[in-house]
N, C-alpha and C positions, 0 to 999 in steps of 0.2 A: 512337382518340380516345375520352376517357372523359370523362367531366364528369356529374357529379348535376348535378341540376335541383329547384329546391323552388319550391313554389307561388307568385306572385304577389299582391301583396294590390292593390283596388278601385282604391288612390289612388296606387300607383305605375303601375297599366297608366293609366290618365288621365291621369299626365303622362308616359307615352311617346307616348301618341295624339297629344297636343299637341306633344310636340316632334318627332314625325315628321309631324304636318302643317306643320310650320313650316317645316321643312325636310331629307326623308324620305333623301335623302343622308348630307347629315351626323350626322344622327341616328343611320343605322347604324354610322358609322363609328367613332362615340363611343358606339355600346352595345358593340361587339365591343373597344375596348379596353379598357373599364368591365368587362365580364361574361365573356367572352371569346366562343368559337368559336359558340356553343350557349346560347341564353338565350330565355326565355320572354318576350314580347312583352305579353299578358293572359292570360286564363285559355283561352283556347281557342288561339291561338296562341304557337306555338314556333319561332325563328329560329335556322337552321342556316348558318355562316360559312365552315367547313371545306371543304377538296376531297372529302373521301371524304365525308363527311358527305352534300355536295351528288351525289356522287355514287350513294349508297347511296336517297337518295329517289328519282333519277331513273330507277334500275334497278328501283326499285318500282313506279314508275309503271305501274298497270296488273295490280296482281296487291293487296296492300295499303294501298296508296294510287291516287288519283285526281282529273286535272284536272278539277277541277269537282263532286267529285263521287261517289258511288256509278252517279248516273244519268248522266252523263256519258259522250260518245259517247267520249271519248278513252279510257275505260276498255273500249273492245270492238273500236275501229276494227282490222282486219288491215293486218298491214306494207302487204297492196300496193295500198294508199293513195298508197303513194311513188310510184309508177310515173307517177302523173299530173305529176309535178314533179321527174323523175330527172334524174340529172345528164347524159346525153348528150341529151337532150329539150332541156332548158334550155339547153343551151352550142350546139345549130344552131339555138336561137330571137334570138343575139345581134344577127346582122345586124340583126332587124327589130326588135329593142328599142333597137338604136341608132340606126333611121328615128327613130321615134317619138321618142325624146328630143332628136333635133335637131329636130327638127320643134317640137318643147315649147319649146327654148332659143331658136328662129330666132321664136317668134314674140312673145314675151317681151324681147328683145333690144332696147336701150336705155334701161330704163326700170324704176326699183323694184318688185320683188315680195316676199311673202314666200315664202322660199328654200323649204321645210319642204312651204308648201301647194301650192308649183310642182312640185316633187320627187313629190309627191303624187297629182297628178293625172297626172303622167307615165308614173308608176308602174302606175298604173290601168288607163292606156290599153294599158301594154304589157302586161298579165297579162288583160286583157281579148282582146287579138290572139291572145295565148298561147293560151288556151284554151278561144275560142272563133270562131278566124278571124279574119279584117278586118273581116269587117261588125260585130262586138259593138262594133267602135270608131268605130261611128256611130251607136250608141244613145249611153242617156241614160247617161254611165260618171258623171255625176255625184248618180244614184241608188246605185251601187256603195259612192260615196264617202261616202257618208249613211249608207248602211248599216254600215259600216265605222267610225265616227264616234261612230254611237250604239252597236257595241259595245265601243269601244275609251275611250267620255267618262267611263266610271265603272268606270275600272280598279284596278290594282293600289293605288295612293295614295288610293285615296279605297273601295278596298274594304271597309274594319274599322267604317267609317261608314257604309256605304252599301250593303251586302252585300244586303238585301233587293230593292233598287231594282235591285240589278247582276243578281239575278236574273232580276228579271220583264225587264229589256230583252232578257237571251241571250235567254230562255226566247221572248219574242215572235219576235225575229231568226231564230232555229234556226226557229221553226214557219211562217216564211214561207218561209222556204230550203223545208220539206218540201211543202208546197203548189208550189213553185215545178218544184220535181222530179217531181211527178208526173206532168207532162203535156210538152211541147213548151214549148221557149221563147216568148216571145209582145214583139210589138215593145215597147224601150222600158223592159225590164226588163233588166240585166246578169247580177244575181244569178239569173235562171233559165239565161240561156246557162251559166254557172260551174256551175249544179247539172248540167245537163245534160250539158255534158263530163265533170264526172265522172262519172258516169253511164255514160259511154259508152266510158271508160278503163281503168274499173274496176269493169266488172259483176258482180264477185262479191262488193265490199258491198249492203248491204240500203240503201234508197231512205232512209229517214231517219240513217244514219250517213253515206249522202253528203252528208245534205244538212246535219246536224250536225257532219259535218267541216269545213265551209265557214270558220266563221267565224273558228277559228283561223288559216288558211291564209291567209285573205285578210290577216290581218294582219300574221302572217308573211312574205305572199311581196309583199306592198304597203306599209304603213306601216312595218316595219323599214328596208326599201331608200331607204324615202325621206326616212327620219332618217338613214342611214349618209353618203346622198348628202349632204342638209344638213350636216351634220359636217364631210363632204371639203372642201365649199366652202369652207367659212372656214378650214381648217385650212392649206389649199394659196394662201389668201391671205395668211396671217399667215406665212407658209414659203415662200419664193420659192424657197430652194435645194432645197426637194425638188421644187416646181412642175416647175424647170428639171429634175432630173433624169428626171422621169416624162414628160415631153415629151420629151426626148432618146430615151428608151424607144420613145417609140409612134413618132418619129419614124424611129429607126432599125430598128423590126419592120416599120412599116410598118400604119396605123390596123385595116385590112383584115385583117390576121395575127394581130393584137392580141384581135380580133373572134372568129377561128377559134379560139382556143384561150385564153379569159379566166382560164381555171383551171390557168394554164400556172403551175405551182408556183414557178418562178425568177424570173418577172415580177415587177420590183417595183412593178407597178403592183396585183398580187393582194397581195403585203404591203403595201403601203399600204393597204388598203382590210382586211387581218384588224388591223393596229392600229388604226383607226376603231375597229370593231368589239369591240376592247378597251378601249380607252381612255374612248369614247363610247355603251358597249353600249347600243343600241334596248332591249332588255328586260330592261331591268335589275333586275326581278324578277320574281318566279314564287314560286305557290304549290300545293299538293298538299294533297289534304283522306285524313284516314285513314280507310280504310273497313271496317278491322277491325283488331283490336290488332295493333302494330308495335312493334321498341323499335332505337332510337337511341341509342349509345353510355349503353348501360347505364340506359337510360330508358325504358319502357314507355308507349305513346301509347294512347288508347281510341279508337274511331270515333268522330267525328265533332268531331275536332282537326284542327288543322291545321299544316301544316309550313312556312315560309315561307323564301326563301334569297335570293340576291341576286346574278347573275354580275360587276355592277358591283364589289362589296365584292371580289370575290376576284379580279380584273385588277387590283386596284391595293393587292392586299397587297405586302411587300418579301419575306415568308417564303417565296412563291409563283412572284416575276419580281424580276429585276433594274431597279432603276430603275423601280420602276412610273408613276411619277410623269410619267415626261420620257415623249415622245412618240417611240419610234422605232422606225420602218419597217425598220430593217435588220436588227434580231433577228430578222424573218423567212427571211432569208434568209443563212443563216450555217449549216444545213445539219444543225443542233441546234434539238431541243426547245427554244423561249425560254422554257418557265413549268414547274412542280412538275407531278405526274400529277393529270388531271383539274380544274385549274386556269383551265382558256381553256373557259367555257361561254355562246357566242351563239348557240347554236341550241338548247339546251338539251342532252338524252344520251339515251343506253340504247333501251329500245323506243319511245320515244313522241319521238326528235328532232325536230323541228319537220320536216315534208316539203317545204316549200318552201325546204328552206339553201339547196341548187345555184342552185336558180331566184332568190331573194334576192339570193346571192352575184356571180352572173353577172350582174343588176339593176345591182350596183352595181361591180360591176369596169368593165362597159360603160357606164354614165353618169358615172365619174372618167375616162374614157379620152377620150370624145366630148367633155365637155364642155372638156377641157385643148386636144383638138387644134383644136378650132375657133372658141373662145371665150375672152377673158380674164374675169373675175368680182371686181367690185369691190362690198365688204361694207359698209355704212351702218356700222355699229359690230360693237363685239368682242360675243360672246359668253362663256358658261361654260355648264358642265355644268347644267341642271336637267328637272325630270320636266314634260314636255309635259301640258297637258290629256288629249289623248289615249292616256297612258300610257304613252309610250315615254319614252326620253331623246333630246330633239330639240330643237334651237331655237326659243326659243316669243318668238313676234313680233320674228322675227328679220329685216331685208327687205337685198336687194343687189341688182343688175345686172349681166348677163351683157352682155358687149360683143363681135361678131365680131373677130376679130383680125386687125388692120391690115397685120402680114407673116407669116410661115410658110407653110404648107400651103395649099393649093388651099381656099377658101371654096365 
């Protein structure tokens, strides 16, 4: 992929600003047919559209580029960071993630919430059991959620504006994480149990990269799951014929079985839930700052630019998947790659993939699975695609009712 790039002038990057805060979706979607694959945003950032592209920055990650950063723990953290949120960890943690969210739906049940921030707190609870016992889920998880909130309220959409402010929030968040780590958990606090597991998982990082690993994670392996989940709901309301099918599924594995093995690749209850995950990608973008020259498709970047991409824009290219548009779960399962190379990115690639996918993944295979066999979910109104406050792509004041169901399965 080749494409020159020439400079931007004052009054064109101000009316991109404008038209991507008006509506930061379509905005991209109409720079990339305007500009095409690779176009420059303002004078400091550059928007990359392409597969290879996308994947050429994510393999950098960490050697030329960096999340957040020169200073930035994701540019030192060591792979075995993952171990605290590996996939066979994550997939014997499902029983108990599926306590907890019946537990969440059974008590919620009859009566409007909003979907997003139910999702949310459930999510919480269960990555708080994760990894740090059952008692972290009778502290205060609704400090966890705070914390998670304030770094997630001045995100990706409102970063070009607000970059200074997004700083000093990480920058405080991370330096409590490191206080929080250095000692014994203490009642009342979540985010020190979190430090402290890892901690204790993974004793060959150094005490402040555990503790400035956190906050990514957290919102990886919590606020992602609990946009996928919001997604499911409405999706399997307005689709009765795949509801019925994925019920027949769990019906005929058996909910228990379903549990044992969430990442059972033929399950189309795990395709259901990777086209969420395309269709409605939680992080729908990402960015990488350069930390010493780089160049891109014939384009030389300086430190302290930035690279900016988008997994939403390239799920719903035509060049990339068939029918991006329409919504469907069986391209998963047809035994064939459904999209171009490097095409399908929700957890992001290369050294620096998000460590909490498995755990994420199994979040939300287990709460589509629980919530179909024990619950019907009837939605206030429809939704569409837009960028949550909190920077994901989630339903934002979005509210429904989860109802037990009247016949099937043992209640």
């Amino acid at each position: 992929m080749q494409q020159s790039l020439a400079r931007i002038g004052h009054r064109a990057a101000a009316a991109n600003r404008r038209a991507y805060e008006h509506s930061p979706l379509d905005f991209l979607m109409a720079a990339q047919r305007r500009h095409g694959d690779l176009f420059r945003f303002d004078d400091t950032v550059t928007v990359a559209l392409h597969p290879e592209a996308v994947h050429h920055i994510l393999h950098s990650t960490g050697r030329e580029l960096a999340l957040g950063g020169a200073g930035s723990p994701w540019s030192r953290v060591p792979a075995g960071a993952r171990t605290t949120f590996r996939t066979t960890t994550a997939v014997r943690a499902a029983p108990a993630i599926a306590a907890e969210f019946r537990a969440t739906l059974d008590g919620c049940a009859g009566r409007p919430v909003d979907v997003f921030d139910t999702w949310i707190g459930a999510c919480g609870r269960s990555l708080a059991g994760y990894c740090a016992g059952a008692d972290a889920q009778a502290r205060a998880v609704a400090d966890l959620e705070a914390a998670v909130a304030e770094e997630t309220a001045t995100g990706f959409r409102r970063r070009w504006a607000t970059r200074r402010r997004r700083r000093t929030t990480r920058a405080e968040l991370w330096s409590a994480m490191a206080a929080a780590s250095a000692g014994p958990p203490a009642a009342g606090a979540p985010v020190e149990a979190f430090a402290t597991a890892v901690a204790r998982r993974c004793p060959m990082m150094s005490r402040d990269d555990r503790s400035r690993l956190l906050g990514p994670v957290l919102t990886g392996a919590m606020v992602s799951p609990a946009a996928t989940l919001a997604w499911s709901a409405f999706e399997l309301a307005r689709r009765p014929g795949e509801r019925d099918l994925l019920r027949a599924e769990i019906a005929r594995a058996g909910l228990d079985e379903i549990l044992r093995s969430p990442l059972r690749p033929d399950r189309r209850v795990l395709a259901f839930v990777k086209e969420i995950l395309r269709h409605y990608c939680p992080p729908w973008m990402a960015e990488r700052e350069v930390v010493r020259p780089w160049t891109l498709a014939g384009t030389t970047f300086a430190a302290g630019e930035r690279l900016a991409f988008s997994p939403y824009v390239l799920h719903h290219d035509p060049r990339w998947w068939d029918r991006p548009d329409r919504f469907l779960p069986q391209r998963w399962i047809t035994g064939r790659r459904p999209h171009a190379k490097y095409a399908y990115r929700p957890f992001g690639g290369g050294a620096r993939t998000c460590p909490g996918a498995s755990f994420g993944l199994v979040q939300a295979v287990t709460g589509v699975a629980v919530a179909l066999h024990h619950f019907d979910f009837e939605p206030d109104h429809e939704v569409r695609p837009q960028v949550h406050p909190a920077g994901v792509l989630a339903p934002y004041r979005a509210s429904g009712a989860w109802r037990p169901r009247r016949t099937g399965p043992d209640q």
